[in-house]
C-alpha atoms as one frame of an Amber mdcrd trajectory, in Angstrom:
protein
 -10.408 -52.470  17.995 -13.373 -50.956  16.118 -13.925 -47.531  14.881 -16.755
 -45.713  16.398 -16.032 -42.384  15.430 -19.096 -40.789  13.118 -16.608 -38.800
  11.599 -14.821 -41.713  10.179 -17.736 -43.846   9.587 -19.562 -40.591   7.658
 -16.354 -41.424   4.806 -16.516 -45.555   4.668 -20.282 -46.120   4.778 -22.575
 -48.176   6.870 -20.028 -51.072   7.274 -18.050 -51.118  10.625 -14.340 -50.994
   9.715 -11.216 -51.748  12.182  -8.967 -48.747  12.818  -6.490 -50.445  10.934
  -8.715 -51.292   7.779  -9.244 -47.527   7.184  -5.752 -46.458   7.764  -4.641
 -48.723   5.108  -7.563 -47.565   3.117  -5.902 -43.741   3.894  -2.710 -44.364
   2.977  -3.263 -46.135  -0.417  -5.480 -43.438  -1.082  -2.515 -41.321  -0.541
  -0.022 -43.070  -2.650  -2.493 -43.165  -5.072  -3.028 -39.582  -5.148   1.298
 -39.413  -5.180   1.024 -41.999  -8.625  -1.512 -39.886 -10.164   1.135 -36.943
  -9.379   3.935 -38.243 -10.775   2.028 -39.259 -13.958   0.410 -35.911 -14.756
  -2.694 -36.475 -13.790  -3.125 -33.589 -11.196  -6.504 -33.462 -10.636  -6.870
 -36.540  -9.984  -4.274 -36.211  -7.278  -5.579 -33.831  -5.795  -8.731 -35.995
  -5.214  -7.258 -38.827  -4.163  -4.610 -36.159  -1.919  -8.030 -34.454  -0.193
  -9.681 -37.541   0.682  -6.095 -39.032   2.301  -5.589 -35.709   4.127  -8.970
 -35.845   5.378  -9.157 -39.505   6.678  -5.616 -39.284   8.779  -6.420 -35.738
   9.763  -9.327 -37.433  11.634  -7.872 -40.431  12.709  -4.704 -38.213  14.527
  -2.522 -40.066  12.379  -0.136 -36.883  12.339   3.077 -38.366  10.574   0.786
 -39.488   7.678  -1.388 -36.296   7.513   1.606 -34.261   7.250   3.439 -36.273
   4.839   0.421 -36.036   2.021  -0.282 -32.594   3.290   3.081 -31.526   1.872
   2.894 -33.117  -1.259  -0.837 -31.664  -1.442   0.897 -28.533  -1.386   3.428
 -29.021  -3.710   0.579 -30.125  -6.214  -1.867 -26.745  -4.957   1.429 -24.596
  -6.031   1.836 -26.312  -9.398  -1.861 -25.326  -9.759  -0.941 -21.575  -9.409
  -2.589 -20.733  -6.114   0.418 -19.954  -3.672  -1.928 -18.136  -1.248  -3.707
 -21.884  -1.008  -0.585 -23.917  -1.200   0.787 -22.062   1.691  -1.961 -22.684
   3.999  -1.983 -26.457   2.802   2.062 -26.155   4.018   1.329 -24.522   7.021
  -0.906 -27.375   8.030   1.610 -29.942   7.504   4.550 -28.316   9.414   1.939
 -27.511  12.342   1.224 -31.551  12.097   5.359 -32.489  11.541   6.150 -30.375
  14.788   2.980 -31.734  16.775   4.170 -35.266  15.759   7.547 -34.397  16.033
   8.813 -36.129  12.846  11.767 -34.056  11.710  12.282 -35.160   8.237   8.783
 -34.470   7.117   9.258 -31.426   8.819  12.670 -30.212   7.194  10.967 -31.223
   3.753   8.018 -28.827   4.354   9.798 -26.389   5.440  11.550 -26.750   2.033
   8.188 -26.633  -0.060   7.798 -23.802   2.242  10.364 -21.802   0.952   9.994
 -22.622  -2.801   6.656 -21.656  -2.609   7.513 -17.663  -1.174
């Protein structure tokens, strides 16, 4: 099925793109962003993190939103602002309940309580 949403189409151009296309275009984003990470290279993860989170936050893809959401977090507390990285939290345990995915839920509710 094709994606008509403007929303979606505003981030991928001109080009019409199956739902599926753009998802795995969203998640390799993420795991980029989760590389970059892991290799030091924060602000480049947090890129690559903010354009994930935004692409699955608009699709409704909750399990995925939530799951770069928290490491978003994680990466926005390393950066010092704990008044940020606790809304970016609070997004992804509102998505891990909505979704009801439990272990991306008990793991932000971890970064939660590092962060306080």
């Amino acid at each position: 099925r094709m994606v008509e949403d403007d929303d979606l189409s505003s981030l991928v151009g001109d080009r019409e793109f199956t739902r599926e296309e753009i998802f795995v275009v969203a998640m390799t984003t993420g795991y980029r962003g989760l590389i970059a990470h892991l290799r030091g290279r924060y602000h480049e993860a947090d890129e690559f993190y903010a354009t994930a989170v935004r692409m699955l936050r608009r699709m409704g893809e909750q399990r995925a939103y939530a799951h770069f959401q928290r490491h978003r977090a994680t990466l926005e507390g390393f950066f010092g602002d704990k008044s940020k990285a606790l809304n970016e939290i609070e997004h992804a345990i509102a998505a891990a309940q909505a979704a009801r995915q439990m272990d991306i839920l008990h793991r932000s509710r971890v970064v939660r309580a590092d962060l306080i």
